[in-house]
N, C-alpha and C positions, 0 to 999 in steps of 0.2 A: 814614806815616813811611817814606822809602825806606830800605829795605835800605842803601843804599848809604856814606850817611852814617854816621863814626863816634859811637858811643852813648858817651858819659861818663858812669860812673857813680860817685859817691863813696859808699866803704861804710867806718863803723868801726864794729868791732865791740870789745866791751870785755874779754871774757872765751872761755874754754875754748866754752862753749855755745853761746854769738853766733857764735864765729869757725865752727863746726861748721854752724848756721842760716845764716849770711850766705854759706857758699860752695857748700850746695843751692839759693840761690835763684840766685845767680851762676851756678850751672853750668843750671841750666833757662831762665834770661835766655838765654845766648848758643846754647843750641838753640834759641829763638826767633828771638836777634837773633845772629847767629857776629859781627857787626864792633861790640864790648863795648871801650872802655879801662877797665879798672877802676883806682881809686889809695883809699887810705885808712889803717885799720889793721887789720890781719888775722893769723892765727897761722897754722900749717901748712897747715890746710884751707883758708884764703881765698886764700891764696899758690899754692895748688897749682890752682886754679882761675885766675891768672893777673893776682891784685890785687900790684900794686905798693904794699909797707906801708912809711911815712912814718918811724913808731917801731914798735920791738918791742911786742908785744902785753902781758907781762908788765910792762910799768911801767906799763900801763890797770890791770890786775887785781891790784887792793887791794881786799879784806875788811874791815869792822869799820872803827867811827868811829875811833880809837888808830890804826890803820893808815892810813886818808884824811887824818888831820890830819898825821902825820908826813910824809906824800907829798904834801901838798897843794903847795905851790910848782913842787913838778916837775909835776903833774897841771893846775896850771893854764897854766904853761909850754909843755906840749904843744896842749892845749886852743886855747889864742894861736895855735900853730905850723897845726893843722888847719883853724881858722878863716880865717888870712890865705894859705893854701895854695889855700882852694876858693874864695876872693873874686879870687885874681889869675888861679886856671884852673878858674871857672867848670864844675862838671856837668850834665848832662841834669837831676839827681836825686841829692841826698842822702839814702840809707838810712844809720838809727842802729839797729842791734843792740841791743838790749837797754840795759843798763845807761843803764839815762835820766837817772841824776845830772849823768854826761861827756854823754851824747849830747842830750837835750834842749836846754842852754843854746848848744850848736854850733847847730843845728838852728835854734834861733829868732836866731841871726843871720846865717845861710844864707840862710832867710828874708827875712828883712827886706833882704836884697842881689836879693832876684829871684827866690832858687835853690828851688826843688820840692825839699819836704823830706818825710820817711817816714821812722816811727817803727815799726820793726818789734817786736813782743812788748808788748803792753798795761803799762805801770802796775799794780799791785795795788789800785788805785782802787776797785774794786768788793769791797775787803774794808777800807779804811782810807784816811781821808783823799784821801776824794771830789773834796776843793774842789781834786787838782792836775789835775783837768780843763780850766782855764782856761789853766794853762803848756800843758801838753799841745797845745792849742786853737791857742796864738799861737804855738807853734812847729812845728807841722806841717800840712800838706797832708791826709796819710792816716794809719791807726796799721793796721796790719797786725794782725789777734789771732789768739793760739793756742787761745782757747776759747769756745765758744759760748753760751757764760751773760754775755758782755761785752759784747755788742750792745746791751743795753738801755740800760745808761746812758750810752755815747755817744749814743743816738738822744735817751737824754733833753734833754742839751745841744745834742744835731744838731751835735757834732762828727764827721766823716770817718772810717770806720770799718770795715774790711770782715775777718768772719772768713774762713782760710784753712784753719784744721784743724792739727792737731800733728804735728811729725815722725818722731816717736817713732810713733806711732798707723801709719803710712805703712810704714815700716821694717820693726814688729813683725808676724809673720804673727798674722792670725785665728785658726788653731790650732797651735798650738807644739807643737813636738816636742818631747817630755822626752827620751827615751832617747838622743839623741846628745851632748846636754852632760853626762849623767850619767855615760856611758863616757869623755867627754873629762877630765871632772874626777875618775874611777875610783873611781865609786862603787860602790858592790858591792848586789845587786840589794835584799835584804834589808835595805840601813842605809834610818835614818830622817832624812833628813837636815832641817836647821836652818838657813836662811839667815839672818843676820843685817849686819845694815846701820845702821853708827853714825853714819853721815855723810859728807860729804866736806870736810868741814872741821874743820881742829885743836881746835877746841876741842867742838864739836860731840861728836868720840869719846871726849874727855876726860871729859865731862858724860854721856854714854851706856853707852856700853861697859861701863865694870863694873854699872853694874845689869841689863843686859842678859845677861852672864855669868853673874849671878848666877840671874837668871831661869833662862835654859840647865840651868842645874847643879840646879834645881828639875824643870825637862822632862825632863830626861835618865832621875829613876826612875821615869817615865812610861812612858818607852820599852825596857826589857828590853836596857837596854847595848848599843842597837843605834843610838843619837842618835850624827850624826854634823855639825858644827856646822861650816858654810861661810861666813869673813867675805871679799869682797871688799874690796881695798884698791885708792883711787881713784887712788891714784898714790905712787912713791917716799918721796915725803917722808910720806905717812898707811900707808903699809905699814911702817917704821921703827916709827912712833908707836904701831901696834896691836900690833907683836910684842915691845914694849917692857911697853906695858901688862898683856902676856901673862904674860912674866917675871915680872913683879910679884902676878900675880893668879893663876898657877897652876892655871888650870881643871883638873876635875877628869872631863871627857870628851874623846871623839875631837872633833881642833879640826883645822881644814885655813884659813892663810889665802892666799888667791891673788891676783894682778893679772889674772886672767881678766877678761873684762867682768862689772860684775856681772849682766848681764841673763843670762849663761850659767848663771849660781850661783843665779838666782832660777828658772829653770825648771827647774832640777836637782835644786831642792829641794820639799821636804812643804809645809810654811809656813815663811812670813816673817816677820818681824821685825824694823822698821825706825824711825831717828827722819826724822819728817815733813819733804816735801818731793817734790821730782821725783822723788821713787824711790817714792813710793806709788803714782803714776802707771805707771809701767814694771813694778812689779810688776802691778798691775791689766791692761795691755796682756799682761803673761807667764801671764796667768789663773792666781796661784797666791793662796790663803787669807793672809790678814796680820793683825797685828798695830801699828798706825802707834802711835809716843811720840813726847812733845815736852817737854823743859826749857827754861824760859830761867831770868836773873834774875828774884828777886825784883820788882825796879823795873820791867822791863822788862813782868814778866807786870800787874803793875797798870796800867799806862800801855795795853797792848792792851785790858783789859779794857775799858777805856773807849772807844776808837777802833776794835776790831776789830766787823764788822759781822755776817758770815756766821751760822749757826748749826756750821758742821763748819769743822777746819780740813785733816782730810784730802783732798787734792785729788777722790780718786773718788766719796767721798761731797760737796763741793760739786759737782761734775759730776752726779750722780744727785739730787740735790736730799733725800738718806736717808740713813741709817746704812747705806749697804753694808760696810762697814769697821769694827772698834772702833780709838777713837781716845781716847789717855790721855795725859793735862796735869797737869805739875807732881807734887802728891804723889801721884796714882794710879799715877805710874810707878814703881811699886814690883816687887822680884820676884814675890811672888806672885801680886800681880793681872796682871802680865805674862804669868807659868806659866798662871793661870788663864783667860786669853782665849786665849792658842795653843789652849789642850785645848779648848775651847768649838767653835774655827776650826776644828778637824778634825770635829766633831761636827758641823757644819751641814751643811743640803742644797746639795753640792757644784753639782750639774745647776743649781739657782735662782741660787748666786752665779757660773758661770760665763753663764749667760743674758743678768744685770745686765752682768756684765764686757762680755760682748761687745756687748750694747745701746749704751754708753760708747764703745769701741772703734770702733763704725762712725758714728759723732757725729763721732769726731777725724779720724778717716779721712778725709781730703780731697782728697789729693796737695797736700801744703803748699807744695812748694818751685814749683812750675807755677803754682797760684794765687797767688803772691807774686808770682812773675814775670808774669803776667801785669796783676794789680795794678799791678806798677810802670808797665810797658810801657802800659796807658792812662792812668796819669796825666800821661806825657812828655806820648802824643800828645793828651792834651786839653787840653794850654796851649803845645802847638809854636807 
């Protein structure tokens, strides 16, 4: 493929995470290839990489069925708008970022126009509702994945499939420094500190947070009044909502909460304390001790029990294939059995779980955003 020729590339990404992933692969594409047009949807980071965005990113990122139904006419509105966009100016290659509800059904009509299509970040297929391997299938070319336990079951279909590693993994150093986020966030060398993490979504900390407090307020006569308890807040509007719920709930220890990253707050601290998700992950990359919770509904937890497949639903333990993590559901998420696994979590052999941690760690370790890019860059050239 000559240099010379401009490369088209269409990328939308649907969210904060996508837009962050879709503009390390953008930025490693055009250190391969410098003469890139990129057009799609993208937020800060995809923009600042050089994608011309269609629509603001923020009318893609809707949470929750109540919030998809109310937005759905505009969500299919743009959906129309993206699709009859890249059929009248044709790309190299259609990359979809995540969020495969939007980006899937574009995808399989991109497709079906001619257009090379890439589904970058896997389906959770391999833990629920298998059979959307066949959408998958008929609307992409490749699926890009962040994790190495995924390979099997596309091989089982012999759908298109190639791991690249996570970018989080790439990012996070092998050994982390404690000591300068601990002075950054002014800790004093003696406190014991307590990272807790309720989520990054509304309701998520509504559901967590005070049983989590309450836990805290059980550790704290653990710790000889030296507990000093770090929540990151993921953004403006969940920093409101945790210092609100604070109001209300009056903890009864030292409480710090910040807009720091929280990867800073997680290696700052002793152990963690988190409800399940990417952040089990990132604390496992920041090699610190944890504790992973998870609530949903009632209805909700009946309906997985039957569809969810895994045996763990903590990321680092599906990745290890083990309990390297305790991971608590539903009524186990109580304070005391919470208080009582933090103290368990300091008591383990620190040397065997940082071992596991980094065994993990150089799994995901791939250079993600270079492996994607170059993923892409042979799929062009093997149907120029």
């Amino acid at each position: 493929m000559p240099n010379s020729r401009v490369l088209k590339i269409g990328i939308v990404a649907g969210e904060a995470s996508g837009d962050v992933l879709g503009a390390g692969l953008i930025k490693s594409l055009k250190q391969l290839y410098p003469n890139c047009e990129v057009v799609g949807v993208g937020g800060d980071h995809l923009i600042a990489q050089g994608t011309q965005s269609l629509v603001d990113i923020n009318e893609l990122s809707v949470m929750g069925l109540v919030e998809v139904v109310k937005h759905l006419p505009r969500l299919l509105s743009i959906r129309k708008q993206i699709v009859n966009y890249f059929i009248e100016n044709p790309p190299d290659v259609y990359i979809g970022v995540d969020a495969p509800d939007f980006n899937l059904p574009v995808a399989k009509k991109l497709k079906a126009h001619g257009i090379k299509t890439i589904h970058y970040v896997s389906p959770t297929i391999w833990a629920w509702r298998e059979s959307r391997i066949h959408k998958i299938a008929a609307a992409t070319n490749l699926v890009l994945g962040i994790f190495p336990f995924e390979q099997a079951i596309y091989d089982k279909y012999q759908v298109p499939y190639q791991y690249v590693g996570h970018t989080l993994a790439d990012t996070i150093a092998l050994e982390v420094d404690r000591e300068q986020p601990r002075l950054e966030l002014g800790m004093a060398r003696d406190e014991h500190v307590l990272a807790i993490l309720p989520g990054s979504r509304a309701k998520e900390i509504a559901s967590m947070l005070p049983v989590f407090l309450q836990a805290a307020s059980l550790y704290a006569q653990h710790q000889d009044n030296k507990l000093h308890v770090l929540i990151p807040a993921a953004n403006k509007a969940r920093l409101v909502q945790i210092e609100a719920l604070l109001a209300e709930l009056k903890p009864d220890f030292r409480l710090t909460v910040t807009q720091r990253p929280a990867r800073d707050v997680m290696i700052a601290s002793d152990v963690v304390l988190l409800t399940s998700g990417t952040a089990s992950l990132e604390a496992m990359l920041c090699k610190r001790p944890m504790v992973v919770a998870y609530k949903m509904s009632g209805l909700t937890y009946l309906i997985m029990q039957r569809l969810y497949k895994p045996d763990y639903f903590a990321l680092p333990n599906i990745l290890a294939g083990q309990a390297l993590v305790p991971e608590l559901l539903q009524e186990q998420v109580n304070p005391a059995n919470l208080c009582q696994n933090l103290l368990e979590q300091l008591q383990r052999n620190q040397d065997l779980l940082l071992y596991a941690y980094r065994e993990q760690h150089l799994r995901l370790k791939q250079g993600a955003d270079e492996q994607a890019a170059k993923a892409v860059l042979a799929l062009i050239e093997s149907h120029s």
